[in-house]
N, C-alpha and C positions, 0 to 999 in steps of 0.2 A: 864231641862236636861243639864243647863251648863257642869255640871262632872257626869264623868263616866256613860257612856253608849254605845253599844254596834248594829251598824247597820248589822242586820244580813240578808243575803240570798242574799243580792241584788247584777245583774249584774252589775257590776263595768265598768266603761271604761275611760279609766285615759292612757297616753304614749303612744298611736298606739295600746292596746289590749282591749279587750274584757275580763273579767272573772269573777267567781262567786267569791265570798269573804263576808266575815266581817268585817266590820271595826269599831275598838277602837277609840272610842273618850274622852277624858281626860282635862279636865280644858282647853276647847275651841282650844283644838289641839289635830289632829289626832296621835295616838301611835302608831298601829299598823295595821297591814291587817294580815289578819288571815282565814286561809283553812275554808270552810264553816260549821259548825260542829263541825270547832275543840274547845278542852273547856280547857281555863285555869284558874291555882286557882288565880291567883292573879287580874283576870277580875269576879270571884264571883257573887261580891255581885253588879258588876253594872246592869243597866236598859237595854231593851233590847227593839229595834223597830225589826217587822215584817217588813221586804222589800222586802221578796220571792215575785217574778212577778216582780221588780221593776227595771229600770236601776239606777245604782248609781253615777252622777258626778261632776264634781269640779265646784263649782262655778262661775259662767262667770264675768268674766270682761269687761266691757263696757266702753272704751278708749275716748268717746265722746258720750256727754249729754249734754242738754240743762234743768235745773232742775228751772230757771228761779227765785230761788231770792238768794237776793235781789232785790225788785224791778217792779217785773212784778207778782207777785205773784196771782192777776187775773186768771191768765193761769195755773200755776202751783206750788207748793214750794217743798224744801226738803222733808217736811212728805212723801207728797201724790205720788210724782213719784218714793222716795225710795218703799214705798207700793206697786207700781205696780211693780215697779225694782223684787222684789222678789218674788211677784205673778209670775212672767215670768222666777224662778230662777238665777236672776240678782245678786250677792254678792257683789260685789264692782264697783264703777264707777269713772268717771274722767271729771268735769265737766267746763262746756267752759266758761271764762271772761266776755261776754256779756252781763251783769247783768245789771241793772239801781242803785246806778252807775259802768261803768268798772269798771272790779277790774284790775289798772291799778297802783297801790303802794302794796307794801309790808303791810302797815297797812287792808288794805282793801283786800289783801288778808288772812290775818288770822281771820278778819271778819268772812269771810266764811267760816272756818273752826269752827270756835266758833258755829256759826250756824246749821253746821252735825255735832257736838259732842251732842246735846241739840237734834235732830231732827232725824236723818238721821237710818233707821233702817237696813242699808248694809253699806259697807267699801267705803272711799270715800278719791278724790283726788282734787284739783281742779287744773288748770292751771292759769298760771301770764297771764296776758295781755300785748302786745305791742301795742304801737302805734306809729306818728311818732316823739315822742318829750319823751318819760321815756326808752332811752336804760339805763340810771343808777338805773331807779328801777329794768328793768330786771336782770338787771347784777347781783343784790342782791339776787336772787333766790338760795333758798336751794335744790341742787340735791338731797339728801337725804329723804328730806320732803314735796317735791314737783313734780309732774308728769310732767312736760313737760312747755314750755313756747308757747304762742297762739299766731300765726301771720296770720291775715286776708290779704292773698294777693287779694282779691276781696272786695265788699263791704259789709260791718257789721254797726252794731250799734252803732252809737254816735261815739265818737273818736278811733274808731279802724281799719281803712285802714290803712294799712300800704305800701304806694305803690312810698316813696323817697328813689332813690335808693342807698343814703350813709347810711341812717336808714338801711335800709334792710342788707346790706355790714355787716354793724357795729353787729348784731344782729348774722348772720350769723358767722362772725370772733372771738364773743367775751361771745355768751352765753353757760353760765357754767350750758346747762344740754339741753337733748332732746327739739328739736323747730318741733313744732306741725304745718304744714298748709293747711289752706284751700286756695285752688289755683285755682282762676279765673282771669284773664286779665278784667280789670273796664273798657278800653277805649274802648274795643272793644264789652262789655256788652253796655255801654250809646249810642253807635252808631247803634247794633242791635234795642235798645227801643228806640231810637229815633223815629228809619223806622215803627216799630209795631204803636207807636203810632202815626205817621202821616199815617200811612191804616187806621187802628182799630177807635182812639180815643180811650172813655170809654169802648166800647165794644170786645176786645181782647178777643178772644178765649183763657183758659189756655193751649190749644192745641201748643200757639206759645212758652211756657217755653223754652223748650227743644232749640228754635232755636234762640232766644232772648240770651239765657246762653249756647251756642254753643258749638261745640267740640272744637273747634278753641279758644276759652276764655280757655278752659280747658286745654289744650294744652301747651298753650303757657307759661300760668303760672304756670302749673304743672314741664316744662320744665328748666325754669328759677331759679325754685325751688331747681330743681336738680344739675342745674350749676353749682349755687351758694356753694350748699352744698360740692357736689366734691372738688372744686375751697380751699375754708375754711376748707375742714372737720368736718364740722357739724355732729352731731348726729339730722339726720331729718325724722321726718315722716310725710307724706303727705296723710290729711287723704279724707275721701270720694271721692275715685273714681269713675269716673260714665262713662267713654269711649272708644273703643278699642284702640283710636291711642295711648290715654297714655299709653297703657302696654309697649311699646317699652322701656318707659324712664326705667324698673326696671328688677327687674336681680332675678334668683333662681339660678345660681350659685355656692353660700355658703350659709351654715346654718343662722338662724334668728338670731341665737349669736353674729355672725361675721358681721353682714351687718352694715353701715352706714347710710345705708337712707332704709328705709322701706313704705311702705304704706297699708292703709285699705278700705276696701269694706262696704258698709252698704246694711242693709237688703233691704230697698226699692229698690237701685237700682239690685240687686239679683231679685226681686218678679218680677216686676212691669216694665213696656212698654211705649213709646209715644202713644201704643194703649189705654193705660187706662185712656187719659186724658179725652175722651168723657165720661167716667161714671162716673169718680171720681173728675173730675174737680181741682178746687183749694186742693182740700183734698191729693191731691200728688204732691203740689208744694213744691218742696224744692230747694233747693240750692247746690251744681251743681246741674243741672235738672234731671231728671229721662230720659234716651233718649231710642233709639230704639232697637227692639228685637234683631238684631246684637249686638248694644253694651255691653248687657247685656249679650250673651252669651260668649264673650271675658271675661268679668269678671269672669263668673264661671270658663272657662278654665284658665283664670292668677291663679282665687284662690286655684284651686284645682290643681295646679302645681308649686303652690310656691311663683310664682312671689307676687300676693297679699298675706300677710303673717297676717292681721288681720279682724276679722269680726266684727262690730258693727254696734248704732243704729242712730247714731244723732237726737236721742231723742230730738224734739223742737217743745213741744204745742205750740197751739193759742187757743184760743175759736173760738167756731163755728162762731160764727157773725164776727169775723174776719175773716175767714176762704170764708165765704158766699161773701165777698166783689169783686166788681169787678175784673180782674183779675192783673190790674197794682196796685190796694191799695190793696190784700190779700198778707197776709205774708206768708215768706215760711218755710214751717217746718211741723212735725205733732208728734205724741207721736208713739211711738214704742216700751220701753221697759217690756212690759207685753208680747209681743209676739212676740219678735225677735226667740227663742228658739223654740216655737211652731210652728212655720214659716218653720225654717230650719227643724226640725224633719220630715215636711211635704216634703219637696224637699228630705229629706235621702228615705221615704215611696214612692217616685216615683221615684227615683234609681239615681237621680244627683249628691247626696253627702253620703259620708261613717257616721254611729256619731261617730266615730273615730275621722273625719276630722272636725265636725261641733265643737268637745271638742277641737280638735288642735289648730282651729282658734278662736276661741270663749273664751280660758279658757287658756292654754296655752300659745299660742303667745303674746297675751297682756302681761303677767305675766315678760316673755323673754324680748320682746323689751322693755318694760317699765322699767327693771329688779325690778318686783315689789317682795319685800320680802316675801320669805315662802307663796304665795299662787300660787293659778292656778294649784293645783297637787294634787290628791291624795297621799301625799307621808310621813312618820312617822316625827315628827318634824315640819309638817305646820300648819298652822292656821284650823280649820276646817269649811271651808267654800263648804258647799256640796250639792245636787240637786237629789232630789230621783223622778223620771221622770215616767210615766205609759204611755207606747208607746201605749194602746189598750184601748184607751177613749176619744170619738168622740163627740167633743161638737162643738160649734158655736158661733162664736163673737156677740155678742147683746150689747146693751144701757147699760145692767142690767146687765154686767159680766164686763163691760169696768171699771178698776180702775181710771183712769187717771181725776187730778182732771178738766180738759176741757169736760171731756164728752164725746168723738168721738177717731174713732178709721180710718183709710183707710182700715182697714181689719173688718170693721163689715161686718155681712151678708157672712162671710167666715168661711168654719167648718175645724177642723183640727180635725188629729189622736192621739194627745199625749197632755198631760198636765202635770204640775206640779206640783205635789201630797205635797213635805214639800220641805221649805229649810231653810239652817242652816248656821247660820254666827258668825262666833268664836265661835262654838261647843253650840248656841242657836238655837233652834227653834222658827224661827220670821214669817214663813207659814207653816201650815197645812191646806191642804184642807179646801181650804176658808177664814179661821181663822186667825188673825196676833196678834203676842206679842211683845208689844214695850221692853220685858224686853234683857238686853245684845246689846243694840243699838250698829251700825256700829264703826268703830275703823277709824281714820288717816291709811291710807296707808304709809308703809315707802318703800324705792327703795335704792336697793343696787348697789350705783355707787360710 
């Protein structure tokens, strides 16, 4: 159904409404929306899907993934997590430097792009790497064909700290396109694990993450971040938030157009508590930590008032036996993008969030602060990247439904109310219930800067 066909009946919710419609789809871009019923002759002879019962929406954008190759491929590659990307209505994503090796040149960044043209069954981005010795590769980065530039203000993989602070300056004053960061303070991370591990030893509780990777780490370099940015005028986003004190550093204000420095929220720290370290263990170790039932509800209040303006998943398998390791050798990360959408549906079903708002932040906002070309919108002229959703279908996270090529999920053994019935990425059907077509694979992202 690359061309011409015709989604008819389904609840729409696309810009702050709700409504029935039909929507035209036409050589991998939407044409038109159309009164439900209504019939015209020049739409004939297309195809037509049944969607009566069904919500109809834009495809999400996922601003931060870890899709792990090059290189670690073990754990994950392009196929297998674009596959669950879109089992979970996932169309396009943006994925992080960290690879084995950095993609820390310009050659080794179109590697990977080489790699999602061949592989990747959703729309894809990747980000340049910094670290503290290639500000002239960054500098070389293409705003137009490039998402964002990646600066690890805490600790990362192999050569990617970036934590001298004329690099950082330099980065700050001189990069020609959005700079991406994760923000932790490292000195005051290795002085927390110091103390754990002269209590603990090998036997640490994952219980102590949260205070090991502290609000005060978060803080500080979340803070720094912002400074800097003001300071320079940087186009900065600061991504995974995970604390109350940070909300102070960001502003609702002005519109997402208009802001300079923005930030984002991921689903785990939305779901999930320092209470759920006893049952989940390593399984919800990530990086900022997942902290406490306060903090988490500050999040919801930033998000759902502006201040946090993007929702995502930082998507970062390990394998179980990695995962199972004690708590100072277990990596942090886990997979998330099969059920970021199912997740949120389920907090809209117990009254925390509008889907109005989970489409705003999830599908919209990224599209905005990224200014990613013609998608994020049901809107005539875009790309047709779309998500036809069945709010009233109650299934259950198992071994046997988990796409992810690791295997495990922190939400097995967890039922949700909604699933994701097909989705469609440049006017292909690449899920149908269950089902996947590698044919019309994912597209380059372009960004209108």
């Amino acid at each position: 159904m690359a061309s011409g066909f015709i989604i008819c009946g389904a609840t729409v919710v696309n810009e702050g409404a709700t409504f029935q419609a039909d929507v035209v789809v036409n050589k991998g871009m939407i044409v038109e929306l159309l009164s439900t019923g209504e019939k015209k002759e020049d739409y004939a002879h297309f195809d037509t899907l049944d969607a009566r019962g069904l919500y109809l929406l834009p495809g999400l954008i996922d601003d931060q993934v870890h899709f792990r190759e090059p290189g670690l491929t073990h754990k994950a590659d392009i196929y297998s997590e674009s596959r669950a990307a879109v089992a979970g209505g996932i169309t396009s994503f943006m994925e992080m430097p960290n690879t084995i090796p950095n993609t820390l040149t310009q050659e080794l960044l179109e590697e990977k792009y080489e790699l999602a043209a061949e592989k990747s069954l959703c729309n894809y981005s990747f980000y340049m790497g910094a670290s503290n010795d290639n500000l002239n590769e960054v500098l070389r980065t293409d705003p137009k064909k490039v998402c964002g530039i990646k600066v690890f203000m805490g600790a990362s993989t192999g050569n990617m700290l970036v934590d001298e602070p004329k690099t950082l300056e330099g980065i700050f004053a001189e990069a020609p396109t959005l700079v991406a960061v994760h923000a932790e303070y490292e000195p005051r991370i290795r002085e927390n694990t110091l103390h754990f591990m002269a209590k603990y030893g090998d036997n640490a509780p994952p219980s102590v993450h949260p205070i090991v990777r502290d609000a005060e780490a978060c803080y500080r370099s979340s803070a720094q971040a912002v400074e800097l940015a003001a300071k320079r005028g940087t186009r900065l986003h600061v991504l995974h938030l995970s604390t109350a004190r940070e909300m102070q550093l960001f502003s609702n204000n002005r519109p997402l157009s208009e802001k300079q420095i923005t930030a984002e929220v991921c689903v785990h720290h939305l779901w999930f508590s320092d209470e759920d370290y006893q049952s989940k263990g390593n399984l919800i170790k990530w990086n900022p930590a997942i902290k406490s039932a306060v903090d988490r509800e500050a999040l919801w209040d930033a998000l759902l008032s502006g201040k946090l303006d993007v929702l995502a998943t930082d998507h970062a398998p390990h394998t179980i036996s990695e995962k199972s390791a004690p708590y100072f050798k277990a990596p942090s990360g886990g997979p998330l993008v099969q059920h970021m959408l199912p997740a949120m549906l389920e907090k809209w079903k117990q009254g925390t969030i509008s889907i109005p708002a989970i489409v705003e932040k999830a599908c919209h906002a990224p599209a905005v602060a990224f200014k990613v070309k013609n998608r994020g919108f049901i809107r005539p002229g875009y790309f047709a990247d779309l998500v036809l959703v069945n709010a009233k279908s109650q299934w259950t996270v198992t071994k046997e439904n988990i796409l992810y090529k690791c295997g495990w999920s922190p939400f097995e053994g967890t039922s949700f109310g909604s699933s994701v019935v097909m989705t469609i990425v440049n006017g292909n059907i690449v899920y149908n219930r269950g089902s996947f077509t590698s044919a019309g694979k994912g597209m380059r992202l372009e960004f209108d800067r």
